[in-house]
C-alpha positions, 0 to 999 in steps of 0.5 A: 301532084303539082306542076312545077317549073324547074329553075334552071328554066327561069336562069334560060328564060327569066320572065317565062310564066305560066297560067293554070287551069285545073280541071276535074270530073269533065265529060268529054263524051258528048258533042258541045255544040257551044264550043263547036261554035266558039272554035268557028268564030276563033278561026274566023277571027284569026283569019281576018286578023292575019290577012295580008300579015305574016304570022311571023313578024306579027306582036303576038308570036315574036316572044316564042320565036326570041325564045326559041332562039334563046334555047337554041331551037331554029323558029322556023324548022321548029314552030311554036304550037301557037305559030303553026295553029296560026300558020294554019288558020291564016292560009284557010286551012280549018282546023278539025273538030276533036273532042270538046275539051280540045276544041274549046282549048283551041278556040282559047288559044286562037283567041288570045294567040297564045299556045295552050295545052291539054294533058290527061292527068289520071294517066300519071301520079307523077308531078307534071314538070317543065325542065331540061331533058336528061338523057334516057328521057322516052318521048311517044309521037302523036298515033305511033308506039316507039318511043324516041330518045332525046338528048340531054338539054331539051326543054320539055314538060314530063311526067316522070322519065315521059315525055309530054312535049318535045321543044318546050311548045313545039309538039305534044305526044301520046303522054296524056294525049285528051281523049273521049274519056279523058275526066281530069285535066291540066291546062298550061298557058305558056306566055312572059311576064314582061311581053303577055302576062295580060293575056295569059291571065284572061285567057286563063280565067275565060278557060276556066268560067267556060269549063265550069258553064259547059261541063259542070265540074270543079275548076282551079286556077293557079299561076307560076313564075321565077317567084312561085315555081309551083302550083299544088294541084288539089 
């Protein structure tokens, strides 16, 4: 399996990157009160951070809003994943405790303001890709069974024909979605070489130190950009 980004996303958004945290043989079943408590100070972190501040118009959150725009999705009908999780927590609305894995990769993602993702990797053979949607592509909501259709020219991440995120990071669905029994695990961290790679890179290597303390299992990193379009996942 690998994780690939299709070029014609590089000729859209030339200096979009992606950090890579892979991992496998996790226990997702069991509550983690470590990671309860790396969410809680996140959030409150977060909230601090932003208070008196428009989410918005703040350094961190400008670069997927100019991208957006870039692919032609309004920014605000359609918020980034780090800009609404943000929205959210800066208006002292908590967010809720899901299962361990999803709640350590939110703490993550509040921490660096970065939009991170979690996919089931066992529910697909298929590679995992970032690219433009072609017609017939299948996209499931979160909680619902029928599928929607998309039109050509959406960027998404997809396994095969399904779809996993509609607007590149603008909603996840059922494709891979993390649960209980979710073991192995692929992480991207969404960001640009020119604006964020910095943080992308840490906030990689402390996802995968803090898998590999709490969970026990085996961990890789890896990394994609427009000079290395594919990461091999072993």
């Amino acid at each position: 399996m690998k994780f690939k980004v299709d070029k014609e996303v590089f000729d859209k958004l030339e200096n979009v990157c992606f950090g890579v945290v892979v991992a496998k043989g996790i226990d997702n079943t069991k509550t983690v009160d470590r990671i309860s408590n790396l969410l809680d100070i996140s959030i409150e972190n977060t909230e601090n951070y932003f208070e008196g501040k428009k989410v918005k118009e703040s350094d961190e959150i400008l670069p997927y809003r100019d991208a957006f725009r870039e692919l032609g999705i309004n920014p605000n009908k359609f918020m980034s994943s780090i800009e609404a999780m943000t929205t959210r927590v800066s208006k002292n609305k908590k967010l809720p405790y899901i299962n361990p894995v999803v709640d350590l990769g939110n703490s993550i993602s509040l921490k660096y303001l970065l939009p991170l993702g979690a996919h089931d990797m066992d529910l697909s053979s298929d590679d995992v890709s970032v690219r433009f949607s072609k017609e017939g592509d299948k996209f499931i909501p979160f909680g619902e069974n029928e599928p929607e259709l998309i039109e050509g020219g959406e960027l998404i991440y997809s396994v095969g024909e399904k779809v996993k995120t509609r607007r590149w990071i603008w909603r996840q669905g059922e494709e891979g979605k993390i649960t209980e029994s979710s073991k192995n695990i692929f992480f991207p961290i969404d960001g640009f070489n020119d604006r964020n790679v910095d943080k992308v890179i840490k906030a990689r290597d402390e996802l995968a130190k803090l898998i590999q303390e709490i969970f026990e299992c085996e961990v890789e990193v890896g990394f994609v950009d427009k000079d290395n379009m594919e990461f091999e996942i072993n």
